[in-house]
FIDREN-613557 format. One line per 4 residues: number of its first residue (from 1); for each residue x, y, z of C-alpha. Coordinates in nm, 2 decimals. Example, Ala and Ser with C-alpha at 12.3 -4.5 7.8 and 13.67 -1.06 7.14 Angstrom:
BEGIN
1	1.23:-0.45:0.78 | 1.37:-0.11:0.71
% end
This chain:
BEGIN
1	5.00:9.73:16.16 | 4.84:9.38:16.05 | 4.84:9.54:15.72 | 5.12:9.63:15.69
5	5.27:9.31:15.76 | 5.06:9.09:15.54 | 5.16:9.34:15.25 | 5.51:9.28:15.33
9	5.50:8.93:15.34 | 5.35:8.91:15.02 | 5.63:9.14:14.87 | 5.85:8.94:15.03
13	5.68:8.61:14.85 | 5.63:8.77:14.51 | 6.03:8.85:14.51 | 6.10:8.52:14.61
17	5.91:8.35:14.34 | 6.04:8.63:14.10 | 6.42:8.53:14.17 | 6.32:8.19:14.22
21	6.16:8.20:13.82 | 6.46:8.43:13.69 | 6.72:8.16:13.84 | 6.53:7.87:13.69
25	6.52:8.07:13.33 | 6.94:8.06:13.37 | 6.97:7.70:13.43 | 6.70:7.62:13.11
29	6.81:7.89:12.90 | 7.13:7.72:12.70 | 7.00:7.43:12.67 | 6.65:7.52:12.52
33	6.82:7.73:12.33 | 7.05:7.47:12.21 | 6.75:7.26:12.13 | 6.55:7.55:11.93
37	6.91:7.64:11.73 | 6.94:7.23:11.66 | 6.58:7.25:11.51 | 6.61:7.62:11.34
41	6.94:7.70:11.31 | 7.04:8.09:11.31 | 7.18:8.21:10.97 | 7.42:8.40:11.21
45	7.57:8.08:11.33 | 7.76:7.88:11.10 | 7.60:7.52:11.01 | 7.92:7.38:10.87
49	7.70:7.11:10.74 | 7.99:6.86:10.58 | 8.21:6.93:10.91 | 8.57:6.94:10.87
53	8.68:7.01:10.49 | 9.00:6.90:10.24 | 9.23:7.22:10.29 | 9.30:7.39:9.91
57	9.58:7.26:9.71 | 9.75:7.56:9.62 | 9.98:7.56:9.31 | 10.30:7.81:9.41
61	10.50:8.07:9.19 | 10.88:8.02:9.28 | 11.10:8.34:9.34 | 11.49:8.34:9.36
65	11.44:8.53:9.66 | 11.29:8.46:10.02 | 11.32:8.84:10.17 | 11.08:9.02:9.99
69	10.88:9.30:10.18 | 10.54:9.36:10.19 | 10.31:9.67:10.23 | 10.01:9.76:10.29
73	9.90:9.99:9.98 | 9.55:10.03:9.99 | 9.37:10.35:9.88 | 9.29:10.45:10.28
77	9.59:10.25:10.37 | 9.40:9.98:10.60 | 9.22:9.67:10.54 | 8.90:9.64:10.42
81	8.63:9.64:10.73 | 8.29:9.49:10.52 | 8.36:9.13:10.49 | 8.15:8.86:10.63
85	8.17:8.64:10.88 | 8.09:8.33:10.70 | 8.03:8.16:10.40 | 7.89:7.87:10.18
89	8.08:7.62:10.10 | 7.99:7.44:9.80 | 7.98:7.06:9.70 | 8.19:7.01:9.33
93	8.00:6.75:9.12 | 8.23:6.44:9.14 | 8.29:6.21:8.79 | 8.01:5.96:8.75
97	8.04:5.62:8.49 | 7.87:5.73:8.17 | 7.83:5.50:7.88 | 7.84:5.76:7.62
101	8.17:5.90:7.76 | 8.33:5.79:7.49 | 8.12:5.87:7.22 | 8.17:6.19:7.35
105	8.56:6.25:7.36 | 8.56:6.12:7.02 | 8.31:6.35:6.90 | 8.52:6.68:7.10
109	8.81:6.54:6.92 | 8.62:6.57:6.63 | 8.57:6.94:6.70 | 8.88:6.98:6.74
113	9.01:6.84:6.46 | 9.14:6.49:6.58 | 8.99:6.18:6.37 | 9.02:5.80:6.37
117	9.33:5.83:6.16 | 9.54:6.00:6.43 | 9.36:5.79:6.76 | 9.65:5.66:6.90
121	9.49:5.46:7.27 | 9.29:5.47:7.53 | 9.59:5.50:7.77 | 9.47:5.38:8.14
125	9.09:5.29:8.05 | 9.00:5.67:8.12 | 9.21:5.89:7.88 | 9.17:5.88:7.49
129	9.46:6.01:7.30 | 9.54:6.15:6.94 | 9.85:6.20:6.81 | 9.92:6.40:6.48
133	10.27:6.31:6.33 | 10.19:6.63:6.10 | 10.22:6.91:6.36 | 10.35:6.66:6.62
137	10.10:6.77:6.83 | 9.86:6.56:7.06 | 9.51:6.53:7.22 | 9.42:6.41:7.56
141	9.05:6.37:7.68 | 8.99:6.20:8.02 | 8.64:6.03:7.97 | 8.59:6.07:8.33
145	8.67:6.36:8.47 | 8.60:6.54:8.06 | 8.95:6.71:8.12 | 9.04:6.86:7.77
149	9.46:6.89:7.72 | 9.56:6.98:7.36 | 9.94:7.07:7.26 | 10.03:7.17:6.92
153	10.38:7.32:6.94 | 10.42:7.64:6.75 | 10.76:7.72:6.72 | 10.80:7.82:6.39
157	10.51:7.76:6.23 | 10.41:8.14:6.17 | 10.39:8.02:5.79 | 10.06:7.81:5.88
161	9.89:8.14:6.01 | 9.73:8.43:5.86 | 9.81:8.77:5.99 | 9.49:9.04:6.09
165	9.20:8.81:6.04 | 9.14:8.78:6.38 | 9.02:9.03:6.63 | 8.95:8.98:6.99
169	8.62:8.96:7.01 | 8.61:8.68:6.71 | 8.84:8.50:6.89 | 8.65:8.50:7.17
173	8.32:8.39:7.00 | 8.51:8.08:6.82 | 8.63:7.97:7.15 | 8.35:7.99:7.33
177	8.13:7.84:7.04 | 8.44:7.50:7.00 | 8.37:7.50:7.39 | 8.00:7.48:7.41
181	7.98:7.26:7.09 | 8.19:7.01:7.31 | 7.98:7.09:7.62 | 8.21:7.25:7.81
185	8.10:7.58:7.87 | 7.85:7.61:8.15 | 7.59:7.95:8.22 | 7.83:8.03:8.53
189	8.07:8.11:8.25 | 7.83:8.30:8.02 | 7.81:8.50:8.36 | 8.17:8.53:8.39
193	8.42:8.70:8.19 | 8.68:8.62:7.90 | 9.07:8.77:7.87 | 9.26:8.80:7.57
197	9.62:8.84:7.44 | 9.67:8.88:7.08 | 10.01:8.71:6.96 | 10.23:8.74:6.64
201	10.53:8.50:6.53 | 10.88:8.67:6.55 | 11.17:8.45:6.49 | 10.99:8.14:6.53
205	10.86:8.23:6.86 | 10.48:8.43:6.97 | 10.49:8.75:7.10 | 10.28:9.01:7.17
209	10.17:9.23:6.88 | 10.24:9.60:6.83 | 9.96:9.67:6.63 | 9.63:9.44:6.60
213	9.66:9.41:6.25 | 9.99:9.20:6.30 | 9.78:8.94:6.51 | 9.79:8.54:6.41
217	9.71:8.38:6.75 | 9.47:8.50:7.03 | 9.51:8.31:7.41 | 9.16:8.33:7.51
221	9.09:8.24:7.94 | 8.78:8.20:8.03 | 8.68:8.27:8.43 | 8.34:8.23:8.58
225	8.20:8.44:8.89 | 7.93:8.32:9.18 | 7.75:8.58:9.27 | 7.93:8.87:9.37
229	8.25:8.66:9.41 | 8.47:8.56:9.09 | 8.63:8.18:9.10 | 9.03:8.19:9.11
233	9.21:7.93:8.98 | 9.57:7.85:9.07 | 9.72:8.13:8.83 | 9.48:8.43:8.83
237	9.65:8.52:8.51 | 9.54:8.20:8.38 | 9.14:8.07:8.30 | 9.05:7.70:8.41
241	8.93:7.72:8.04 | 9.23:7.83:7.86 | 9.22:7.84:7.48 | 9.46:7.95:7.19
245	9.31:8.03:6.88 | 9.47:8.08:6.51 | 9.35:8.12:6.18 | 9.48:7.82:5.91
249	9.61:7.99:5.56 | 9.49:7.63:5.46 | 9.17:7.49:5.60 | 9.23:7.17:5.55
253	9.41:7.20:5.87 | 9.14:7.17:6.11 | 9.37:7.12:6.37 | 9.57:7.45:6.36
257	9.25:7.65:6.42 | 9.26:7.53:6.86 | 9.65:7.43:6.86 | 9.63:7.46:7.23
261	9.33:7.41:7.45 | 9.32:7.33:7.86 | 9.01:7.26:8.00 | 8.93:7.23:8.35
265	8.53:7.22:8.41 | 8.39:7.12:8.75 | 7.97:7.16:8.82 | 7.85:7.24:9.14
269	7.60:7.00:9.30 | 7.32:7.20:9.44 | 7.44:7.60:9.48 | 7.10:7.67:9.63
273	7.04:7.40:9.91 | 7.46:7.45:9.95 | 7.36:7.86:10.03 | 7.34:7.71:10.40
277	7.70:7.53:10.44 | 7.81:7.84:10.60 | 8.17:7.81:10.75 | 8.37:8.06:10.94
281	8.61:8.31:10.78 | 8.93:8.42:10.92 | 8.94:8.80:11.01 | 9.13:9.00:10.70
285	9.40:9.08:11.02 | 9.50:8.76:11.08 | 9.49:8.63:10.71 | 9.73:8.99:10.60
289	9.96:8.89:10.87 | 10.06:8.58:10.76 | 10.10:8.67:10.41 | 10.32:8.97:10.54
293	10.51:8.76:10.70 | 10.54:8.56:10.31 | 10.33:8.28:10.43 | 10.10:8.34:10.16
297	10.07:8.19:9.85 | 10.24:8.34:9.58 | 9.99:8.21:9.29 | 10.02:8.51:9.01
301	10.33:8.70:8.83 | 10.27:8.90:8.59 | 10.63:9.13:8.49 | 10.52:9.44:8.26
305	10.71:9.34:8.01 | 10.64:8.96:8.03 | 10.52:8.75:7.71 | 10.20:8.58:7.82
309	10.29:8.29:7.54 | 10.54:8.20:7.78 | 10.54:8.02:8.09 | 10.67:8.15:8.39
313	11.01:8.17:8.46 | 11.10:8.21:8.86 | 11.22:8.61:8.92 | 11.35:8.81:9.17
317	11.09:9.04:9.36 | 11.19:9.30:9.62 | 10.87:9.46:9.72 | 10.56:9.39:9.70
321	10.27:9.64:9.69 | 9.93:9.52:9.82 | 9.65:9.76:9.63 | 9.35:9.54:9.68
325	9.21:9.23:9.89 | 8.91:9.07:9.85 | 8.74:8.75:9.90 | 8.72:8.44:9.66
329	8.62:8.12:9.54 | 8.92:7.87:9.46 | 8.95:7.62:9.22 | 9.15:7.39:9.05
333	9.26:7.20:8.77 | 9.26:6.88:9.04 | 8.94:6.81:9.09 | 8.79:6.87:9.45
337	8.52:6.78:9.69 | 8.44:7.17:9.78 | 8.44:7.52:9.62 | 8.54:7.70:9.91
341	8.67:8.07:9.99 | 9.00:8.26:9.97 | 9.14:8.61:10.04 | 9.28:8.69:9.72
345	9.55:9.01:9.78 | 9.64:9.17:9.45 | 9.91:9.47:9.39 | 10.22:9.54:9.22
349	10.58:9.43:9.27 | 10.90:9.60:9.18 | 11.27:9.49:9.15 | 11.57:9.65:9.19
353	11.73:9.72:8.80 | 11.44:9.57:8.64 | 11.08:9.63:8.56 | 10.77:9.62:8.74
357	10.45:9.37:8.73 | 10.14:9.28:8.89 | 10.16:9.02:9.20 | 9.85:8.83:9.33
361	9.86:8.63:9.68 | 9.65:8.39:9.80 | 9.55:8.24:10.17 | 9.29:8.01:10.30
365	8.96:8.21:10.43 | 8.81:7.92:10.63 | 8.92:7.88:10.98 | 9.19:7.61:11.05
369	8.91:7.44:11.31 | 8.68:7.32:11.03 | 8.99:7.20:10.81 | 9.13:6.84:10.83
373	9.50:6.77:10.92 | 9.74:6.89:10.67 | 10.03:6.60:10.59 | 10.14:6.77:10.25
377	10.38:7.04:10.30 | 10.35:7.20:9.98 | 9.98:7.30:10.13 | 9.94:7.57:10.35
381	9.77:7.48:10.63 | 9.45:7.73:10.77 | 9.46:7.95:11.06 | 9.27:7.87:11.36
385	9.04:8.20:11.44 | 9.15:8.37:11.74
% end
């Protein structure tokens, strides 16, 4: 019997001191665990390392219609189930003083055919500027931010060009080649892809051709991917290096070969060390819902039977059908603080007695909690993760 009880007792002690151990390990437990995250953060947790970001500056595509109705078109008819929860966000190299910035705009003006006999000013300290009273065409190079805007109008100079010299893929290499030579073409763009439309003059205007052989200008856009994830500018249809290229029927006119050039180049700081400036993402639910309810951003139109020497002219859409969705990069011809994530929702789009097209929607992927106040209007602010 005096066994017995001692036993007991020391059950009794052992499950005291057991309960006693396991309620202590509650009250330590968050924040020790708090402490270890704080010193090794979990790559399931995201650091958002610069704390609350710039929201994107989105550039919209105007309709003449507000009711159009969206739908869900994808091959299994649902959203996609395999995106992450997270992702880097990456710092965009901002413009440092450099003494040899202009040596260097004149010597891309150069390249492009722009000499001391057509400089015109240095507008606001920054900007260098051509103008050629020839082809009335001029040549802007911001010596900070290396911007690149050239305008040569073409109406009715189809005389200047010869027809079936050019082929794509030579249009291509002479772009890329004019870029590089002017140091504007970074490996993330070797790694990317180029898009071409081959033109013809009809009537003064550029069209596109019916045969290649007809061909006297080539648009050439440049995009660049990271990773697995390609970088959107504000028009998908439309490269943040955008190039038009022509061959002169007399060479002497340097200036015809690039008669319109856009460039848009932005480096990243550190995409390694920036691999752990992981912010939320949005579920694909919440992001679909607000751009079926057209609170996305319209950013692409592309009608079948468009001219892509054009620019846009608003349209009436009546459907729109939403074939694919997938994550992003954004960026901009306004220069940024961060390269940071978008659903991009791409489809088709039809009218009612007219033709079809190709449609391409954009939204914010990062949480509205880790985005700083919107005051613009004209950007759409982030949802908040429920």
């Amino acid at each position: 019997m005096v066994e017995t009880s001692a036993l007991f007792r020391r059950i009794v002690a052992l499950t005291t001191g057991l309960i006693g151990c396991y309620i202590t390990f509650l009250i330590i437990k968050a924040p020790v665990l708090a402490i270890i995250s704080s010193i090794n953060p979990s790559r399931d947790i995201p650091t958002a390392v610069y704390g609350k970001i710039d929201a994107p500056e989105f550039q919209y595509k105007k309709l003449t219609n507000a009711d159009s109705q969206y739908i869900l078109n994808t091959k299994n008819g649902r959203l996609p189930t395999d995106f992450p929860s997270m992702l880097p966000v990456f710092r965009l190299r901002q413009p440092l003083f450099s003494y040899e910035a202009g040596k260097n705009a004149q010597k891309t003006g150069g390249i492009l055919g722009y000499y001391d006999d057509t400089f015109r000013s240095l507008t606001n300290d920054q900007v260098y500027t051509w103008e050629d009273s020839t082809f009335n065409s001029r040549l802007d190079i911001n010596t900070k931010t290396r911007e690149i805007n050239l305008n040569l109008p073409l109406f009715g100079k189809g005389d200047y060009y010869t027809a079936g010299k050019l082929t794509s893929t030579v249009a291509t290499e002479q772009a890329r080649n004019m870029l590089t030579a002017a140091g504007r073409f970074s490996d993330m763009y070797y790694s990317g892809i180029a898009k071409t439309y081959m033109g013809k003059f009809v009537g003064g205007e550029i069209r596109p051709v019916d045969f290649d052989y007809e061909t006297q200008i080539v648009r050439v856009d440049f995009y660049r991917n990271f990773a697995t994830f390609p970088i959107m500018g504000p028009d998908p249809y439309k490269g943040l290096l955008h190039v038009w290229v022509g061959i002169p029927n007399d060479p002497k006119y340097k200036q015809l070969v690039f008669p319109k050039v856009e460039v848009y180049q932005w480096e990243l700081v550190d995409k390694e060390k920036d691999q752990d400036a992981t912010y939320p993402i949005i579920p694909v639910s919440l992001a679909w819902e607000e751009v079926a309810q057209n609170r996305g951003v319209l950013s692409g139109i592309l009608p079948k039977d468009g001219n892509p020497f054009e620019s846009y002219v608003p349209i009436r859409v009546d459907k729109i059908l939403i074939n694919k969705i997938y994550l992003a990069y954004y960026d901009s011809p306004k220069l940024q603080k961060y390269l940071q994530p978008i659903y991009v929702f791409e489809g088709n789009y039809t009218t009612v007695g007219s033709s079809a097209g190709q449609i391409t929607l954009y939204y914010p992927a990062i949480s509205g909690d880790y985005v700083l106040p919107v005051e613009d209007s004209t950007i759409t602010t982030p949802i908040t993760a429920k």
